[in-house]
Backbone as CSV, one residue per row, in Angstrom:
resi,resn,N_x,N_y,N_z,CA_x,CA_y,CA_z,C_x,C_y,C_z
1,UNK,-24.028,-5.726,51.936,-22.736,-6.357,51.735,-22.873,-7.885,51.774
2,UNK,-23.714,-8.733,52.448,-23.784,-9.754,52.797,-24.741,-10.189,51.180
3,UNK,-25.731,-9.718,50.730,-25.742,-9.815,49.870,-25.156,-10.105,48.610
4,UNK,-23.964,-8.755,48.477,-22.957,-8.882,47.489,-22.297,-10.520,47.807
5,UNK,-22.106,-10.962,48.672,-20.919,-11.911,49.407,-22.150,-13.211,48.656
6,UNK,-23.189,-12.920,49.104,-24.335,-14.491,48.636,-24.056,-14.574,47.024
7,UNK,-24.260,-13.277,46.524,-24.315,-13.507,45.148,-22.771,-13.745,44.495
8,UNK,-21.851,-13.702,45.059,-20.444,-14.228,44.651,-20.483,-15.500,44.940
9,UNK,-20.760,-15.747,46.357,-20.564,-17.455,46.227,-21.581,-18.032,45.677
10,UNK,-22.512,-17.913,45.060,-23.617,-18.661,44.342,-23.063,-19.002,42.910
11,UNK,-23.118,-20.622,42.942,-22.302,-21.084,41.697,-23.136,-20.809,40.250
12,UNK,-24.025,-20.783,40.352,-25.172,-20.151,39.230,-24.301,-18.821,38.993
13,UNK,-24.321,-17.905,39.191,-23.628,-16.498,39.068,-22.229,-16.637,38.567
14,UNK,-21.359,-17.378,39.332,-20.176,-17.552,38.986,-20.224,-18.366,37.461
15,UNK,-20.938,-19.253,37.409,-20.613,-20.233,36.011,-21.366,-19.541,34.992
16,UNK,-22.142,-18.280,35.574,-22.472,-17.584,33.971,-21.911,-16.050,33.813
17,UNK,-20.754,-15.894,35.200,-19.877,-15.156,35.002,-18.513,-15.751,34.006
18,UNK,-18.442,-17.251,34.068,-17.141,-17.363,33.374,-17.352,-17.596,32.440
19,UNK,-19.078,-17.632,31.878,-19.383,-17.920,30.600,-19.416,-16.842,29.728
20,UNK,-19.857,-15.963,30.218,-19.640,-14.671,29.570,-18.019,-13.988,29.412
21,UNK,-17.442,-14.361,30.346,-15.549,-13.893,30.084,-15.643,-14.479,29.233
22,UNK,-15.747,-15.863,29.196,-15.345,-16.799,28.242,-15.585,-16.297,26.552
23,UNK,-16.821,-16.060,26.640,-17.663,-15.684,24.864,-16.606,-14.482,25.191
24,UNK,-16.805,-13.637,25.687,-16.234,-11.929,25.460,-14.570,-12.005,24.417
25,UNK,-14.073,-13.125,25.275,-12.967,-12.810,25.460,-11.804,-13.829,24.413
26,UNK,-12.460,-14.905,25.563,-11.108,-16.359,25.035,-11.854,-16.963,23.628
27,UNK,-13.464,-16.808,22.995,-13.645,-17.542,22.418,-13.729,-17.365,21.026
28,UNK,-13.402,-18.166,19.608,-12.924,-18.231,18.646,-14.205,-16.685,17.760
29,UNK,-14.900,-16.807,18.317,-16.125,-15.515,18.147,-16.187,-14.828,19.117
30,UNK,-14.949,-14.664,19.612,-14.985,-13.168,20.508,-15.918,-11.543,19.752
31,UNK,-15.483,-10.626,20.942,-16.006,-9.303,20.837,-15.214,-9.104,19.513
32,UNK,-14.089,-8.997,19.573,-12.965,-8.474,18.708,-12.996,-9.037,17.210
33,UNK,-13.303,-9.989,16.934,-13.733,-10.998,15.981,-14.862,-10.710,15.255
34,UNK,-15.537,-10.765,15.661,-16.640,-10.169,15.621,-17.220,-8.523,15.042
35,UNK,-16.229,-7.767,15.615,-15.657,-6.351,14.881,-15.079,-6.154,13.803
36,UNK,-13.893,-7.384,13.634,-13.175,-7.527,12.312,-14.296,-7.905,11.065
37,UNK,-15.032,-9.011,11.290,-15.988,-9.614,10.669,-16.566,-8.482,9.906
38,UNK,-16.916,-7.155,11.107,-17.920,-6.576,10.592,-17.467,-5.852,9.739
39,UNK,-16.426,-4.868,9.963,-15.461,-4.006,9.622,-15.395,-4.763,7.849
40,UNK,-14.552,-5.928,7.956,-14.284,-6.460,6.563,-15.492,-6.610,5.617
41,UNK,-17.086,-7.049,5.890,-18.423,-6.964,5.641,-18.216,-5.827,4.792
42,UNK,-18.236,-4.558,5.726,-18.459,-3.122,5.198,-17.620,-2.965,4.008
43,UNK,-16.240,-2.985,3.992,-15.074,-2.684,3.290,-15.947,-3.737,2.339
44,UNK,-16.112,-4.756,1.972,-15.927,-5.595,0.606,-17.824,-5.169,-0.090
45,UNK,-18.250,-4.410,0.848,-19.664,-4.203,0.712,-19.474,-2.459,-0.340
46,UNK,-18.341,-1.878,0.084,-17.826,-0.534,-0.134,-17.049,-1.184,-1.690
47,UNK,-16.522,-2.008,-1.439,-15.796,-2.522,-2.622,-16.625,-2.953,-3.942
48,UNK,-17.800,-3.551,-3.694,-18.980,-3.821,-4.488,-19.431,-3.125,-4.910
49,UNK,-19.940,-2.127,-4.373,-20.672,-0.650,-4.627,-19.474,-0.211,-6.066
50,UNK,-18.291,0.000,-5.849,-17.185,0.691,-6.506,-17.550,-0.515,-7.611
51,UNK,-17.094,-1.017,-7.508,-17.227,-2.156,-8.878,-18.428,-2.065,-9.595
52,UNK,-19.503,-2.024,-9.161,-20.162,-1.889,-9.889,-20.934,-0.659,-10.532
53,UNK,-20.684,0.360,-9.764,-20.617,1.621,-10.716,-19.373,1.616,-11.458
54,UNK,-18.205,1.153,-12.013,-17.392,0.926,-12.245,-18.021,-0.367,-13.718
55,UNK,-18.686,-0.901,-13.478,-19.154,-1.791,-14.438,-20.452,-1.098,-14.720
56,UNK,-20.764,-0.289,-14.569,-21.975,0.685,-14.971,-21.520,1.717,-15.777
57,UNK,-20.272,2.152,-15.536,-19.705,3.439,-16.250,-19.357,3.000,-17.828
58,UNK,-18.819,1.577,-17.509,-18.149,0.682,-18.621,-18.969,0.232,-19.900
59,UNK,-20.475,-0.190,-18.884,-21.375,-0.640,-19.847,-21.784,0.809,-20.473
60,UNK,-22.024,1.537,-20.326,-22.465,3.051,-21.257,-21.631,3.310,-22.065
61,UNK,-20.574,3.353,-21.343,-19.243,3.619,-22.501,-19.344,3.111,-23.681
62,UNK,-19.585,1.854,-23.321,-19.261,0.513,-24.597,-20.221,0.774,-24.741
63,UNK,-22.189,0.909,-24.955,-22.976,1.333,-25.693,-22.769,2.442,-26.877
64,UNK,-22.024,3.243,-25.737,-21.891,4.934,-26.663,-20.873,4.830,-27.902
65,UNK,-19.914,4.143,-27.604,-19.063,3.587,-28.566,-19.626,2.713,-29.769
66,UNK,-20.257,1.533,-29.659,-21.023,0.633,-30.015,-21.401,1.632,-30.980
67,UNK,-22.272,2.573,-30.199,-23.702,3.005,-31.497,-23.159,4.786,-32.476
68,UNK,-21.473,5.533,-31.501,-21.313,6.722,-32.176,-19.993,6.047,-32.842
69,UNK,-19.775,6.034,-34.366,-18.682,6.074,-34.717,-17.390,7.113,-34.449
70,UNK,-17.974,8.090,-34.155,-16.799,9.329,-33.983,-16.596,8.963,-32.391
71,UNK,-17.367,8.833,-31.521,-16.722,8.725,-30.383,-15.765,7.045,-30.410
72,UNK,-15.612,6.197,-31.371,-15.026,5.028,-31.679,-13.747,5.718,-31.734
73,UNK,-14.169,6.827,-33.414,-12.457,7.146,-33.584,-11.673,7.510,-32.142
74,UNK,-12.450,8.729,-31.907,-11.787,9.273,-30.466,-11.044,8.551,-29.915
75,UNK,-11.953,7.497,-29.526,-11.378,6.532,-28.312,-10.286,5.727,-28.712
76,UNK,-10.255,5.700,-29.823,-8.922,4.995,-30.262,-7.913,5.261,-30.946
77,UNK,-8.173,6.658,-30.816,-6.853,8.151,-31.169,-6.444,8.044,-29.845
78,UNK,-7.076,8.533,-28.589,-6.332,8.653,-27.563,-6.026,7.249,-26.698
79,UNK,-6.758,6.114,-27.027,-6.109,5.257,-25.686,-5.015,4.303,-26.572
80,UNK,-5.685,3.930,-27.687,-4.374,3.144,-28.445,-3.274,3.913,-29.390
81,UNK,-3.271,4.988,-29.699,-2.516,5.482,-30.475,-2.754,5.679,-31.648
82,UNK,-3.958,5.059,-32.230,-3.624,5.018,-33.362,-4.255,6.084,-34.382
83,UNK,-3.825,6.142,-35.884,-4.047,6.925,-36.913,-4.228,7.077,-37.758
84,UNK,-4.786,7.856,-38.859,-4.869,7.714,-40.493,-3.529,7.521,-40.722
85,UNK,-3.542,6.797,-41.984,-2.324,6.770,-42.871,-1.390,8.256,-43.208
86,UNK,-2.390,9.471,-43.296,-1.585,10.413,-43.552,-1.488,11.830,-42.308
87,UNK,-1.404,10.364,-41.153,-0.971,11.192,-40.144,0.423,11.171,-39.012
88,UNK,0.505,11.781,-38.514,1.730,11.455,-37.905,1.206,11.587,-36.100
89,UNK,1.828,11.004,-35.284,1.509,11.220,-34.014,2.449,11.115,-32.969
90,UNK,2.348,12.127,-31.832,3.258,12.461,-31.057,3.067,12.419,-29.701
91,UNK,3.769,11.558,-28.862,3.080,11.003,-27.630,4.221,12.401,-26.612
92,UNK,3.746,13.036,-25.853,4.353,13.665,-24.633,4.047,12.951,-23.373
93,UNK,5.618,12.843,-22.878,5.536,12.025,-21.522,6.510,13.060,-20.813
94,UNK,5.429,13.348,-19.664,5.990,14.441,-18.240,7.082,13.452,-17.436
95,UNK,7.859,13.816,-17.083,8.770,13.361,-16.065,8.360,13.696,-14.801
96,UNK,8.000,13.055,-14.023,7.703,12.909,-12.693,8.725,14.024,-11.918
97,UNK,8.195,14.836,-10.705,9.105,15.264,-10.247,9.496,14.539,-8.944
98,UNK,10.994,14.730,-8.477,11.340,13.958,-7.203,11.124,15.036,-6.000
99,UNK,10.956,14.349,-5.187,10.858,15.490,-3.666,12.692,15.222,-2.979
């Protein structure tokens, strides 16, 4: 016990006890800070990954397009609408249901 009691009043102990509250806690690079940091790292690291298989999917696409004319037409029967002259075209739109 007398022990415990030396090593409390010993100012060495104490001033690298309040140094450590201090980092843990009060300082602008806390624990918590520090977590966020990491946390957001991951997420924009997760976000990268997506993008760029996402710009990988894109670049093939646009090759495959590029080099198949029929997959050209395709792609621009269904995303723009459009058509031969002696065709007609008919867009169906679902109505959402409400809860």
């Amino acid at each position: 016990m007398k022990r415990l009691i030396a090593l409390v009043k010993n100012k060495y102990f104490l001033v690298t006890l309040a140094f450590v509250v201090w980092m843990v806690f009060f300082d602008t690079n806390d624990l918590y800070s520090q977590y966020q940091g990491y946390k957001d790292v991951k997420n924009l690291q997760k976000e990268r990954d997506y993008c760029l298989k996402q710009t990988e999917q894109v670049n093939k696409d646009l090759d495959e397009l590029n080099s198949n004319p029929e997959k050209l037409e395709k792609f621009a029967r269904e995303k723009y609408l459009m058509k031969k002259d002696n065709e007609d075209v008919f867009v169906i739109v679902r109505e959402k249901k409400q809860k």
